[in-house]
C-alpha positions in Angstrom: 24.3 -7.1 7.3 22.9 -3.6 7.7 25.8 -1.0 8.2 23.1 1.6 9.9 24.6 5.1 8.6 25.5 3.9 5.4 21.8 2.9 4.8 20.4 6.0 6.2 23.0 7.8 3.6 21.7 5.9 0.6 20.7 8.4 -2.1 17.8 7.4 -4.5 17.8 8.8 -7.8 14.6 11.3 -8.2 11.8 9.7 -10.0 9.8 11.6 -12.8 6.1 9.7 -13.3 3.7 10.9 -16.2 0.6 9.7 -15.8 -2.8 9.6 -17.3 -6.4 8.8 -17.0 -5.9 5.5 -18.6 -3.3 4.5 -15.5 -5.6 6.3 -14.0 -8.4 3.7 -14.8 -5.7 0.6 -15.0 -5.1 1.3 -11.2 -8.8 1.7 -10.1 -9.4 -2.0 -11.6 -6.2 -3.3 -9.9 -8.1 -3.0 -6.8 -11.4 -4.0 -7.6 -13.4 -1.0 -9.1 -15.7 -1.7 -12.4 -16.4 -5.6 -11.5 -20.2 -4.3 -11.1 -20.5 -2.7 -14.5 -24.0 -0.9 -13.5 -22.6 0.5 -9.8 -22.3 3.9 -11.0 -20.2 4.6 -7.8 -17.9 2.2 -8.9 -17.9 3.7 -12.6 -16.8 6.9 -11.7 -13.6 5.2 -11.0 -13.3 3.5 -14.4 -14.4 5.8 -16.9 -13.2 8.8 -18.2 -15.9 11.4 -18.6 -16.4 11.8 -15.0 -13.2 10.5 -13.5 -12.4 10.4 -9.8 -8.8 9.4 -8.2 -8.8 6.7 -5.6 -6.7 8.0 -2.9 -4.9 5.0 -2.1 -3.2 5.0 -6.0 -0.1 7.4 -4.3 1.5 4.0 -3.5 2.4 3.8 -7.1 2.9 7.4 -8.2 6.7 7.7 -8.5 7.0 4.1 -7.4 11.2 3.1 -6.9 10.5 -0.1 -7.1 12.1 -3.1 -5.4 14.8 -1.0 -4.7 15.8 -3.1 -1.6 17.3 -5.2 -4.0 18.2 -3.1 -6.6 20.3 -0.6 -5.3 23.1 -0.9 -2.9 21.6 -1.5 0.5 23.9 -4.4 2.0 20.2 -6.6 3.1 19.5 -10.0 2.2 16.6 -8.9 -0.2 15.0 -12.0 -0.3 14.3 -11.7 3.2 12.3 -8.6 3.0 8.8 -8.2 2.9 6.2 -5.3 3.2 5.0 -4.6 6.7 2.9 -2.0 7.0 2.0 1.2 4.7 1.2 5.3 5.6 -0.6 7.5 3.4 -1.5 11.4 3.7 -3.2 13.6 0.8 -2.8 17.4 1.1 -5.2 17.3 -1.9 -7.0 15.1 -4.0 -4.9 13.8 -6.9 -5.8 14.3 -9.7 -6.8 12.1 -12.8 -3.7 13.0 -14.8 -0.4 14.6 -13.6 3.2 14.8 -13.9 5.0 14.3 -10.8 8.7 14.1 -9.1 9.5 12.7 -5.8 12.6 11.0 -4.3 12.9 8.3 -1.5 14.5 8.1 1.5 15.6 6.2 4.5 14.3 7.9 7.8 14.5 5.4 10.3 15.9 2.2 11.1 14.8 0.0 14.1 17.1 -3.3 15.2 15.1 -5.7 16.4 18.0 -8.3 17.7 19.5 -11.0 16.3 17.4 -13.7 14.5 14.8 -11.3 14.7 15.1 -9.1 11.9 15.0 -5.3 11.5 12.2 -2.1 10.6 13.2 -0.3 7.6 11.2 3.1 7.2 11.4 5.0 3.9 9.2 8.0 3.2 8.6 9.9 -0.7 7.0 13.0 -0.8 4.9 13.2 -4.4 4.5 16.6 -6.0 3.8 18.3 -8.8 5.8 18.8 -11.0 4.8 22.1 -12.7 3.8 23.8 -9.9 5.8 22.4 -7.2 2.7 21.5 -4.8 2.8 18.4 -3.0 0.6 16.0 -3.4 1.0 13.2 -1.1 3.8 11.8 1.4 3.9 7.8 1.3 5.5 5.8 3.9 6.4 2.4 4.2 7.8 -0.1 6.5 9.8 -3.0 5.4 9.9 -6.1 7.9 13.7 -7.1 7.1 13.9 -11.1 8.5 17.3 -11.9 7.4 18.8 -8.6 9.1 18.6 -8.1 13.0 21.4 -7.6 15.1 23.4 -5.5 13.4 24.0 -3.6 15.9 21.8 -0.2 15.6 20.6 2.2 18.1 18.5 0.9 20.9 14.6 2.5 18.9 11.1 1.1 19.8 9.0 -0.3 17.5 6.3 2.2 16.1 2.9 0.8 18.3 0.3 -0.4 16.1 -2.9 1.8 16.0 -5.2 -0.1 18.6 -8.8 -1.1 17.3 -11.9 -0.4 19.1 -13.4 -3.1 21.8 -16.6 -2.9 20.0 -18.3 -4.8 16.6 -17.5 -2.5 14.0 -19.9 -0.1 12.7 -19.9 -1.2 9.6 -19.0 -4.0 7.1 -18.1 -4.0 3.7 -16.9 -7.3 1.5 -15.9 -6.6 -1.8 -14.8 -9.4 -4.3 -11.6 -9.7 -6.0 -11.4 -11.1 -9.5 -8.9 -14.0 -10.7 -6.9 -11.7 -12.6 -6.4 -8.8 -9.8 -2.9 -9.3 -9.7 -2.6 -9.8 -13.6 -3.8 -6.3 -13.7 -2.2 -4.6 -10.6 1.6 -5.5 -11.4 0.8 -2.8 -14.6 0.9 -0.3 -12.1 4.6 -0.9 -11.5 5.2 -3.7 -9.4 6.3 -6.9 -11.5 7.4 -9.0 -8.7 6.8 -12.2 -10.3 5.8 -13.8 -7.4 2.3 -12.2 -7.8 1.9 -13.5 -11.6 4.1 -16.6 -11.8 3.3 -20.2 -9.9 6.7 -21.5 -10.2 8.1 -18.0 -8.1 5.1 -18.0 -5.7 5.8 -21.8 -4.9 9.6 -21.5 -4.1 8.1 -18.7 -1.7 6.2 -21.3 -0.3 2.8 -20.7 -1.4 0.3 -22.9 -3.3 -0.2 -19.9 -6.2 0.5 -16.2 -6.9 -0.7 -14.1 -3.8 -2.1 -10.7 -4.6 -0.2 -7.7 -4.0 -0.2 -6.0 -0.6 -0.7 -3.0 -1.6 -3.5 -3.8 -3.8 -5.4 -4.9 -0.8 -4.6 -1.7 1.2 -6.3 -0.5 -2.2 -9.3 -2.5 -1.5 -9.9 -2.2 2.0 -9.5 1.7 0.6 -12.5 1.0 -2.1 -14.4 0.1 1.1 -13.6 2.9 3.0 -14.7 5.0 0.5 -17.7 3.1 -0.3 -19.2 2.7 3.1 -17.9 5.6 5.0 -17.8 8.4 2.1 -20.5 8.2 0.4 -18.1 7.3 -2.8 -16.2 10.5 -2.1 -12.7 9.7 -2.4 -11.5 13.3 -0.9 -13.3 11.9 2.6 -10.0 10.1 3.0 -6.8 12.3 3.8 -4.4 9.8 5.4 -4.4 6.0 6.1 -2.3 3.0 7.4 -2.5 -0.4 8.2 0.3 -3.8 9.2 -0.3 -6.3 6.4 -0.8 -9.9 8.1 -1.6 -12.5 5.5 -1.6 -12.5 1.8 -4.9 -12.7 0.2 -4.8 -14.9 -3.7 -7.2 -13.7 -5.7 -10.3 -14.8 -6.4 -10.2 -14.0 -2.7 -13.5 -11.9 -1.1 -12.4 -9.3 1.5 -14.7 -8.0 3.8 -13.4 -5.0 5.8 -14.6 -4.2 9.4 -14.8 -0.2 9.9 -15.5 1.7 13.4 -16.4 5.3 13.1 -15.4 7.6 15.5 -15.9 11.1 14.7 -13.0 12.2 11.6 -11.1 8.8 13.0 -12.0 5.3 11.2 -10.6 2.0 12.3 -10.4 -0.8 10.0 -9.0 -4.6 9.8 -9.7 -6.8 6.7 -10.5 -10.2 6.6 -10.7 -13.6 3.9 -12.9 -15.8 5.8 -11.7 -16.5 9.1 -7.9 -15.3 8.4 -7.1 -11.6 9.2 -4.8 -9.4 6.4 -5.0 -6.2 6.9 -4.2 -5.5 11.2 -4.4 -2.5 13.2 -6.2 -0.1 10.1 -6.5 3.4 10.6 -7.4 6.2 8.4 -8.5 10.1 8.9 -11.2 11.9 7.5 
């Protein structure tokens, strides 16, 4: 069971990532960039003579890993899964860097028992060299084995609202068979995303794809349909994951513009996986 200000307390070690324009690249096709090989939008993603950043690859730039687990945290782990995701850029990032950041606990939300409990961690990502930050990345952890512990009486954050309108635009973007082959070489390995014997004891029929690579797709379209193929138009996004999406899967993200504001959900067919999208231009 959570033991609130001991969890809140929990130091991370700090995290030195060295990275270059070949994880660069590796990340880009993690989340669906290159499958056209003559979209020379696309290619400025996947080669290096003209190499762009996608925004959304701070998710894996000093990345703790499954640290629910690994460190000392006192929850049931294999509870725990990833609810919802923050970005901001205070600059584009750049195709190669070295960078430091450390995670930390800055909120925890009791939802009652047998109803589980909000974990919130935030990393800032600079530079190392120069000291600059980079990015802040926050994420919320959707705890099911630990409500009721106890904590103080918070709200639950409420979820960006989408607009009562058909969205303004529409983009669906394939994903290939091997998309979560290639993502977990960003840095997460969870093995349900690559292994059919782990993904069934989770209680699906085959590996699902990474979360946070679709929050890396549904970024792809973003920048795609909204930027012009820019990806400094996008300086901070969020979004609730809902469903898993296997891959092979084609994701068609709904957008509403409204002036520097886009709303977004994502979608496999009739089934909704990204909720409640929001990014800032």
């Amino acid at each position: 069971m959570i033991d609130h200000d001991r969890l809140l307390a929990l130091e991370f070690p700090e995290i030195e990532h060295c990275y270059t324009e070949k994880d660069t690249i590796l990340y880009a096709l993690g989340v669906g960039y290159g499958l056209d090989p003559v979209d020379e939008a696309q290619l400025d993603f996947v080669h290096e003579t003209r190499l762009k950043t996608a925004p959304t690859m701070a998710v894996v730039l000093a990345y703790p890993g499954f640290w629910y687990r690994n460190l000392d945290t006192g929850l049931d782990y294999s509870q725990v899964v990833h609810g919802s995701e923050h970005i901001s850029l205070d600059r584009p990032l750049p195709p190669a860097a070295t960078v430091v950041a450390r995670n930390r606990i800055v909120e925890i939300i009791d939802k009652g028992a047998g109803r589980g409990a909000l974990v919130v961690s935030r990393r800032e990502i600079r530079e190392k060299s120069s000291g600059a930050r980079l990015a802040t990345v926050t994420q919320t952890a959707f705890c099911r084995g630990d409500g009721g512990f106890g904590g103080p009486p918070l709200p639950s954050p409420k979820p960006h609202k989408l607009p009562d309108r058909p969205p303004d635009l529409v983009c669906t973007l394939p994903t290939s068979p091997q998309a979560a082959l290639i993502y977990r070489l960003s840095g997460d390995d969870n093995p349900l995303h690559c292994d059919p014997a782990t993904a069934r004891a989770a209680g699906f029929a085959r590996p699902i794809l990474h979360g946070l690579a679709t929050f890396g797709l549904a970024g792809h379209a973003l920048i795609r349909c909204a930027c012009d193929g820019d990806p400094a138009g996008i300086v901070e996004m969020e979004c609730r994951f809902s469903a898993p999406v296997f891959p092979g899967d084609a994701v068609r993200t709904e957008i509403w513009r409204d002036a520097e504001v886009l709303s977004f959900s994502a979608w496999v067919g009739d089934r909704q996986v990204i909720a409640n999208g929001r990014a800032r231009l």
